[in-house]
C-alpha positions as CSV (number, residue, x, y, z in Angstrom):
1,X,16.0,-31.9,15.6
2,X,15.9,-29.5,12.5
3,X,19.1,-27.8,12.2
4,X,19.2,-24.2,10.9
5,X,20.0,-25.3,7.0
6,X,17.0,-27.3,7.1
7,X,15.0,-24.3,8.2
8,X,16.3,-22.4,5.8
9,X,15.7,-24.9,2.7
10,X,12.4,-24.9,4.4
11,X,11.2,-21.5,4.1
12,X,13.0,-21.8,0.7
13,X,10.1,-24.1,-0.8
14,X,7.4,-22.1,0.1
15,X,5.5,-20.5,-2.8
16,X,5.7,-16.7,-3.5
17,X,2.3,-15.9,-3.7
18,X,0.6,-13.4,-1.8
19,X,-2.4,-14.9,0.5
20,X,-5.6,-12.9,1.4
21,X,-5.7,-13.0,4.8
22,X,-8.7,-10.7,6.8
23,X,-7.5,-10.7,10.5
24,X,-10.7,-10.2,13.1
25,X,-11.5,-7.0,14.2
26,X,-12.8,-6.3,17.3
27,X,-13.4,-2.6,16.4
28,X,-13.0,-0.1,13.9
29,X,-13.6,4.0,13.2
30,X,-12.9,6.5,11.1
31,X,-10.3,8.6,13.3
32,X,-10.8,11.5,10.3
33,X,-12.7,12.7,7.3
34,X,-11.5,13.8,4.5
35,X,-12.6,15.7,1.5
36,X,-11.3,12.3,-1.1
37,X,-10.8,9.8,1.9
38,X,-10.8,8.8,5.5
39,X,-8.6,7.6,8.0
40,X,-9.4,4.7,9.8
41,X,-8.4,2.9,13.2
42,X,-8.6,-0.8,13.6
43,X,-8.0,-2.6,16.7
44,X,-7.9,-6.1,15.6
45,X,-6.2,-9.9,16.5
46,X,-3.3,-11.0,14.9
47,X,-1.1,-14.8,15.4
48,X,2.3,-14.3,14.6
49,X,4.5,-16.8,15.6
50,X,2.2,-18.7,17.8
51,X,1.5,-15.3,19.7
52,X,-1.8,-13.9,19.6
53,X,-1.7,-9.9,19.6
54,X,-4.3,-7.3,19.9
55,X,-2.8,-4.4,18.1
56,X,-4.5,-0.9,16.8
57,X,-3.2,0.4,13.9
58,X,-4.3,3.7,11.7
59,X,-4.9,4.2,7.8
60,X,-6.0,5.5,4.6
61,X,-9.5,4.0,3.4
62,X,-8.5,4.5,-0.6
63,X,-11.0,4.0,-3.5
64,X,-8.3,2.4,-5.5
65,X,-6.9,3.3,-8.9
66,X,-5.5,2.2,-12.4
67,X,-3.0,3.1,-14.4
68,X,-2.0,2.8,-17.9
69,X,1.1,1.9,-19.4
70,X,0.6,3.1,-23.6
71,X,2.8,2.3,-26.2
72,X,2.8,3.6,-29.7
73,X,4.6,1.1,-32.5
74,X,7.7,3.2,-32.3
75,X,8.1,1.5,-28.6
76,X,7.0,5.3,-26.6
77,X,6.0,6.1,-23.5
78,X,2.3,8.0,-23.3
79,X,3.4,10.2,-20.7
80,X,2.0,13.4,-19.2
81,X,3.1,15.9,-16.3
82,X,1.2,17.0,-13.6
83,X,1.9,18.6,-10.0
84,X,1.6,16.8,-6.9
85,X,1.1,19.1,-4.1
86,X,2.1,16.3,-1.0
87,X,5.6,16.0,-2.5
88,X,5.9,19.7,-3.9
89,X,7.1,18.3,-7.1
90,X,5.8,18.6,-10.9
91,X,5.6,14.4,-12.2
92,X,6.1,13.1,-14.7
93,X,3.5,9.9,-14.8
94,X,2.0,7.7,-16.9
95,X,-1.7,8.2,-16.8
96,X,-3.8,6.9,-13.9
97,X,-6.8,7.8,-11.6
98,X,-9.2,6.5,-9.1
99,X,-11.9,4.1,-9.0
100,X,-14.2,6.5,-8.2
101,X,-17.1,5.7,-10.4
102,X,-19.7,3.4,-9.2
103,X,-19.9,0.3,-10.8
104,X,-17.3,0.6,-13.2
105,X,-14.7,-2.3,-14.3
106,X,-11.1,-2.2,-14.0
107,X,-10.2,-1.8,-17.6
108,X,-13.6,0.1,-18.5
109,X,-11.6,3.2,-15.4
110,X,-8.6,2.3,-17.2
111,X,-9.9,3.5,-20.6
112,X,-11.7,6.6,-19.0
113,X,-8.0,7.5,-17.6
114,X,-6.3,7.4,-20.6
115,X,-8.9,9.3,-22.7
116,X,-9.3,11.9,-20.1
117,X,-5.7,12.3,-19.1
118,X,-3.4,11.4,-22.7
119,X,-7.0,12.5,-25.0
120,X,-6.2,8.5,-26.5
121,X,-8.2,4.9,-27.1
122,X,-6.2,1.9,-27.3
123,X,-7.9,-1.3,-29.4
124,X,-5.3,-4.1,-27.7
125,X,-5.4,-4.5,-23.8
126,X,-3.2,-6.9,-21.4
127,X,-2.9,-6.9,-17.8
128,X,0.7,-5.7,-16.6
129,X,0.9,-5.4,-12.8
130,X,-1.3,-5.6,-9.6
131,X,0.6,-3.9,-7.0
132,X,-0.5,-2.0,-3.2
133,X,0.9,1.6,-3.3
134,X,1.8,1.4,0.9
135,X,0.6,-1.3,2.2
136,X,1.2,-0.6,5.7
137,X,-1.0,2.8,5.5
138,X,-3.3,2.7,3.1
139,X,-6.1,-0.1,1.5
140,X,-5.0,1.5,-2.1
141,X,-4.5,-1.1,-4.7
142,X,-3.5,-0.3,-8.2
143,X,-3.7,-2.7,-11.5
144,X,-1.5,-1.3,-14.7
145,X,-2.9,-2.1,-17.8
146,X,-0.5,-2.6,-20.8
147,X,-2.2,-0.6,-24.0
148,X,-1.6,-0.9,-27.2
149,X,-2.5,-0.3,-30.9
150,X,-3.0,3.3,-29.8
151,X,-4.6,6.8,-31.5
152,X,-5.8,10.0,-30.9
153,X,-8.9,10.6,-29.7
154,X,-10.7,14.1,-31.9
155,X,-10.4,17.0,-30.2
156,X,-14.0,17.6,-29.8
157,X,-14.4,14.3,-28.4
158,X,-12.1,14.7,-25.3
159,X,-13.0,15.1,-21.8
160,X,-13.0,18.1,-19.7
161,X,-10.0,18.4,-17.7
162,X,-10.5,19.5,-14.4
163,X,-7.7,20.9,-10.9
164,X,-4.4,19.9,-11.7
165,X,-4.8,18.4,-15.1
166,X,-5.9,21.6,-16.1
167,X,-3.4,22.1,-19.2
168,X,-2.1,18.9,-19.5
169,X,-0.3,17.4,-22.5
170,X,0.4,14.2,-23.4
171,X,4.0,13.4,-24.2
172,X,5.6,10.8,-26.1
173,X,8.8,9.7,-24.7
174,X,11.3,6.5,-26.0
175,X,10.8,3.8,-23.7
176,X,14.5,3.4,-23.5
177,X,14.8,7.2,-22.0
178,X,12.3,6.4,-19.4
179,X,14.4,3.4,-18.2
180,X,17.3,5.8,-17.8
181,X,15.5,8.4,-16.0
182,X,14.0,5.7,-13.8
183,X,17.8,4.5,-12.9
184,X,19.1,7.8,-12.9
185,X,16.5,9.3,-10.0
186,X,14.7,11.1,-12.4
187,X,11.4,9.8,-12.7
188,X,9.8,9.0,-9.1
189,X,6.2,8.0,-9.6
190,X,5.6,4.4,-9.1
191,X,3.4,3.4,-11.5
192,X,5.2,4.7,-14.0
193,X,8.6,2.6,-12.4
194,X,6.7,-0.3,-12.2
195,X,5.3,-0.3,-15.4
196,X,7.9,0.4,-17.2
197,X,10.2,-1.9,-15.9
198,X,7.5,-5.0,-15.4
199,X,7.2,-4.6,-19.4
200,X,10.7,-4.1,-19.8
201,X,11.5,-7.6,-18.3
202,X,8.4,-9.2,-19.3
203,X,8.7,-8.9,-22.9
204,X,12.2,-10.8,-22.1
205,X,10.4,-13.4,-21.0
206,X,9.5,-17.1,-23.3
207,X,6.5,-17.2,-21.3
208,X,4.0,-14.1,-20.4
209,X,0.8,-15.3,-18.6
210,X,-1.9,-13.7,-20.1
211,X,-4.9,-12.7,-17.5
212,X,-8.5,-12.2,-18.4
213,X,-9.0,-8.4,-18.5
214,X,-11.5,-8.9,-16.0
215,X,-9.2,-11.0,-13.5
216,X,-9.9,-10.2,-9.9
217,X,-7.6,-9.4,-7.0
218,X,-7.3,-8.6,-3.8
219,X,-7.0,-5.1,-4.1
220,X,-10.0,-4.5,-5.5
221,X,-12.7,-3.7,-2.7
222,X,-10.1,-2.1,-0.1
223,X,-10.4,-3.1,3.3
């Protein structure tokens, strides 16, 4: 009989990879509209534990998003500020937005994002983080693209900027000042945490894997 060490080494050797998983569901419906996305309710089958469970479970149908982690060669942040009305707080954030436009790739919203939002291109692209914003209530997924090689876009070639980003301004903050805002309780929004800090320790690293920019994941089509 196993003893509890040998469980434990067990569950040690197991690889720490998420695993795509789409559990049968017996029905589904969108409990409510909204005016950028529904709610849904799922009643579906789960095995847990050699159990099988029919559980119901509500939550946000989301489009998606990117985000975009810019850095100018004097290692700064490409950072803007904009209000977020569900947390009653002014952000400060790296530029991101939906996948709202049909058809388009991940990097191609990326670039949209950071014209739109920072009014800047970027000629040298990476993939920095794939990461689900709440897994437990929502289908949003969110890839972070690492720019670089960075410059301003002309003024008469910008974007339109539309509700809250009316106003906007792009800021360029030391990278190191962002760190200590993040550990300080400063800066809240996670992409920006997430990128910062994922580069942060990357760039530490001997060994980066590099991803194709056009590397799919899980996240991508929701639920």
């Amino acid at each position: 009989m196993k003893n509890r060490d040998e469980d434990q080494r067990a569950n040690q050797t197991q690889d720490c990879v998420d695993q795509s998983y789409r559990a049968p569901v017996r029905h589904r419906e969108t409990a409510f509209h909204g005016v950028v996305w529904d709610i849904r309710r799922d009643t579906f089958e789960l095995d847990a534990g050699g159990k099988r469970q029919e559980l119901t479970r509500e939550y946000m149908a989301h489009p998606g998003a990117v985000a975009v982690l810019a850095l100018n060669d004097r290692d700064q942040v490409a950072m803007v500020r904009q209000y977020r009305h569900p947390v009653s707080t002014f952000c400060w954030e790296i530029p991101a937005g939906l996948l709202d436009v049909c058809g388009e790739s991940l990097v191609a919203a990326a670039q949209r994002e950071l014209a739109e939002e920072a009014g800047l291109e970027a000629k040298d692209w990476q993939i920095l983080v794939d990461h689900f914003s709440t897994s437990g209530a929502s289908t949003e997924g969110t890839r972070i693209f690492l720019a670089r090689e960075v410059a301003q876009i002309p003024e008469e070639n910008r974007a339109e900027l539309h509700a809250e980003e009316v106003g906007m301004q792009l800021h360029w903050v030391d990278r190191d000042r962002v760190i200590q805002a993040v550990l300080a309780g400063e800066i809240h929004n996670a992409n920006t945490i997430m990128a910062v800090m994922s580069y942060t320790v990357g760039s530490t690293q001997p060994s980066w894997p590099v991803r194709e920019l056009d590397d799919k994941w899980l996240g991508r089509s929701g639920a």
